[in-house]
Steps between C-alpha positions, in 0.01 A plus 500: 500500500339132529213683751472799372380348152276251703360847633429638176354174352255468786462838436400477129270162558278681746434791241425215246297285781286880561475574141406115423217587782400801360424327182342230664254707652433691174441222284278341795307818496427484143454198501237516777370855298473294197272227683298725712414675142346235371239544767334719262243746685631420843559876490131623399351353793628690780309663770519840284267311242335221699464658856488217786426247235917494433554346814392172253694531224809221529800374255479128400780349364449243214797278467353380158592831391765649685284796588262679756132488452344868649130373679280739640138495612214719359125381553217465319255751625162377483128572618410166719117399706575513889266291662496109629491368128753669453800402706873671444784240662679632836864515366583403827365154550679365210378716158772596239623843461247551167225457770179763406557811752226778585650813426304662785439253806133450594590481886393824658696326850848441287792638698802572252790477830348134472497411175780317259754747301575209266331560206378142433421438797185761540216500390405831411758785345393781715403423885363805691330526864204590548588830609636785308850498697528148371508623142884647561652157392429473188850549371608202614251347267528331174302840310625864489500724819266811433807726582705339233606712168446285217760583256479431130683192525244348730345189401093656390324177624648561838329809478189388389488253813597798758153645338314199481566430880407905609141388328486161661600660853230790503247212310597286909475873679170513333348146623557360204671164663275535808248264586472121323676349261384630186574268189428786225746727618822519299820638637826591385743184559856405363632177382873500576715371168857440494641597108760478344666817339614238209145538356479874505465643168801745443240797448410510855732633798325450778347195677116432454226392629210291338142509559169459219334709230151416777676595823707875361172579346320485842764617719524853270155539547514463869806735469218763342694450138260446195606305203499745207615162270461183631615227186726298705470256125695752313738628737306825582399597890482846621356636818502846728358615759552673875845516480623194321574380177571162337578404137603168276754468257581216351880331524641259280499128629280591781139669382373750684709684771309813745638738607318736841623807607342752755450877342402681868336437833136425310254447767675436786402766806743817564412547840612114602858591458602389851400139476717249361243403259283778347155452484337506173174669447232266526375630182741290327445165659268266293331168640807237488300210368478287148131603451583877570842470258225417210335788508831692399497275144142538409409168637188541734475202736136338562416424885513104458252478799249606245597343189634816356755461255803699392404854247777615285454895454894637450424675215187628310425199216511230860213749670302468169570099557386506833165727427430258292534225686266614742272627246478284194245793296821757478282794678734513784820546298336691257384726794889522607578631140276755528671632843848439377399723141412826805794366801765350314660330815181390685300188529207651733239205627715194397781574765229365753570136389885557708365559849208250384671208345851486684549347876540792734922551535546621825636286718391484843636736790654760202461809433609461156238520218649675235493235192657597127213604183458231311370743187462845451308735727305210705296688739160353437177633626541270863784726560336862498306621798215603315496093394426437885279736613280417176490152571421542833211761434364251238460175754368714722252584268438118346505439901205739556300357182551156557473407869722236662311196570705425778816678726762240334436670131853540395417878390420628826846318595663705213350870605617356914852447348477771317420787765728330710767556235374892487463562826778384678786576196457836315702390227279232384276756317806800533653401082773775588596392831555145427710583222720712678522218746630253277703254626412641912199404573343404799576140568153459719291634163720260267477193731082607495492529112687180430284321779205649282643351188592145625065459629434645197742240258334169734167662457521500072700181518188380696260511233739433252512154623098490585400256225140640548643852372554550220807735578801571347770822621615534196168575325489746766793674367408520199139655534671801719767530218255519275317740647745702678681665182177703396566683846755750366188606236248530786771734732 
């Protein structure tokens, strides 16, 4: 009897020992459940919404509070200068994990099978060979793959930064980044930030990113978007264009929150399919510098070698403003009126003061020219072929009346360059052809035209400093202003 009941005591205190476990383990589960839930939005940054940028989000515990803190990272996107004065810190001598990182690296010789997979510890976001192959191991990146299907609950700035590194990788294919340092050109970087989802406003699900009013409003114009509202003051920014689409709204506590989405392939070539990277069409690459970014906002920048300054001509009334400037009497902007009250959208003869007054934008060893209208319909009389071959025929004529005194006269220099121009490029005098060009030019006629334009710039900077001339570019400009908007009378 005695063992028996021993047998069915043990019995009974191992079934309460196993249910005492099982309750153990529930109530430690819920108890764990209920601390990993206050990690609030630990959940909405997985790789389904974040991508590769995930692999950062972590738990911190704060004892002060008996909870979990959910941290992930996000940057601030952001157009930055390359160039020497201009330096961005080598994470991996020392700099923090915020460190400033090129989205696209610069070094045509960068081998990815060599470079760091730790995210703070590169410095670029995207490192490609040189060679096409090379362009396979991107996935491993910190931006989205071009195979990857971007669901709805993708994050839209990640997104925006697998687009924004397609234009900065064909803006490299296309010399862009070749040749010296060049201190005016601005490229898509990333500051690395580390927030907290405890400062997330409720009305937003997914992580963001942060970058400035200045930077998204050059970087959609780059993408080919235009900005059909642009009142960043009152909440209100809207722009479209090849294939993308971004828009504001404003959230409580926070201000002004955009959202980007892509509506279709836009510009990017259909018969590229097989590389990793599509090519875009080079007809919707734009200069990538600060002077050429003005031009998309109506601000016209003056070539500071001559003492040009800045013209303001993004909508009608500033055009008036600037016709006046150069020409105090009103005839020139009176003479614009006149146009505008036959073409609505044109401002024939004044247009001449962009290629006139602005440095030139193309940067050396580029093929890219293509630069946004700073107003509407600027194609001045400089731009037509019937422009060129009239000026030509008329210096050869002043050339004939007036004999050269001696073989240095800058106008027989002018008619040399000239023919040259004619002779050896078609498309100099060819208006059709060189539009249909765009962007694909020859590099040989480019590098010869901006040669051209840098003897010309020393030569009027020349006498502008002479202080026995009494010469002034400006004036210059204004004169051929003035004169130039009768021409669409005398066609």
């Amino acid at each position: 009897m005695s063992s028996g009941s021993n047998a069915v005591e043990v019995n009974i205190a191992a079934a309460a020992l196993g249910l005492s476990m099982v309750a153990l383990a529930v109530a430690s589960a819920q108890l764990l459940g209920q601390f990993f839930a206050t990690a609030d939005g630990y959940r909405r940054c997985q790789p389904s919404v974040m991508g590769h940028w995930a692999r950062q989000t972590r738990l911190r515990w704060r004892w002060s509070q008996f909870r979990f803190e959910a941290l992930f990272t996000t940057p601030d996107i952001c157009l930055y200068p390359r160039g020497s004065n201009h330096h961005v810190p080598d994470a991996s001598r020392g700099a923090s994990k915020n460190s400033l990182k090129w989205l696209i690296s610069s070094d045509t010789n960068s081998n990815m099978a060599s470079e760091a997979t730790d995210l703070a510890s590169q410095k670029s976001l995207v490192k490609r060979s040189s060679g096409i192959d090379g362009l396979a191991e991107l996935e491993s990146q910190y931006i989205l793959p071009p195979s990857a299907q971007t669901g709805h609950e993708m994050a839209g700035w990640l997104v925006l930064l697998q687009d924004l590194g397609r234009n900065e990788w064909e803006l490299r294919r296309q010399g862009v980044y070749v040749g010296p340092q060049k201190t005016n050109l601005l490229s898509v970087a990333c500051r690395l930030q580390e927030r907290s989802w405890d400062f997330m406003p409720p009305e937003l699900l997914r992580p963001m990113a942060r970058t400035t009013v200045a930077d998204i409003a050059m970087m959609a114009r780059r993408l080919g978007m235009e900005w059909s509202s642009f009142r960043p003051e009152e909440g209100i920014m809207s722009a479209q264009g090849h294939g993308h689409i971004i828009y504001a709204t404003f959230v409580r506590s926070l201000g002004v929150v955009l959202h980007y989405m892509r509506t279709g392939v836009g510009t990017y070539d259909s018969d590229s399919s097989s590389l990793p990277i599509k090519e875009l069409s080079k007809d919707a690459m734009f200069v990538p510098t600060r002077e050429a970014s003005m031009l998309g906002f109506g601000i016209l920048p003056g070539c500071q070698a001559l003492g040009v300054p800045n013209y303001y001509m993004s909508s009608i009334e500033e055009v008036y403003d600037t016709a006046n400037k150069l020409d105090r009497s009103g005839n020139t902007s009176q003479q614009i009126r006149n146009v505008r009250g036959i073409e609505r959208t044109c401002t024939f003869g004044f247009s001449d003061l962009i290629p006139m007054a602005a440095p030139i934008l193309r940067l050396r060893g580029s093929k890219i020219i293509r630069v946004p209208i700073p107003t509407e319909y600027c194609v001045g009389l400089t731009c037509h072929r019937e422009g060129f071959v009239i000026f030509h025929h008329r210096l050869q004529d002043h050339i004939r009346d007036n004999k050269p005194s001696t073989s240095s006269d800058k106008r027989l220099w002018v008619v040399e360059q000239y023919e040259s121009l004619k002779t050896a490029y078609p498309e100099w005098e060819n208006e059709i052809e060189a539009n249909m060009q765009a962007n694909d030019r020859s590099l040989e006629f480019l590098e010869k035209v901006h040669d051209l334009w840098d003897q010309t710039t020393e030569y009027f900077a020349a006498l502008q400093s002479d202080p026995k001339i009494n010469f002034c570019y400006t004036d210059l400009l204004a004169v051929h202003v003035k004169h130039v908007v009768h021409y669409w009378n005398d066609a």
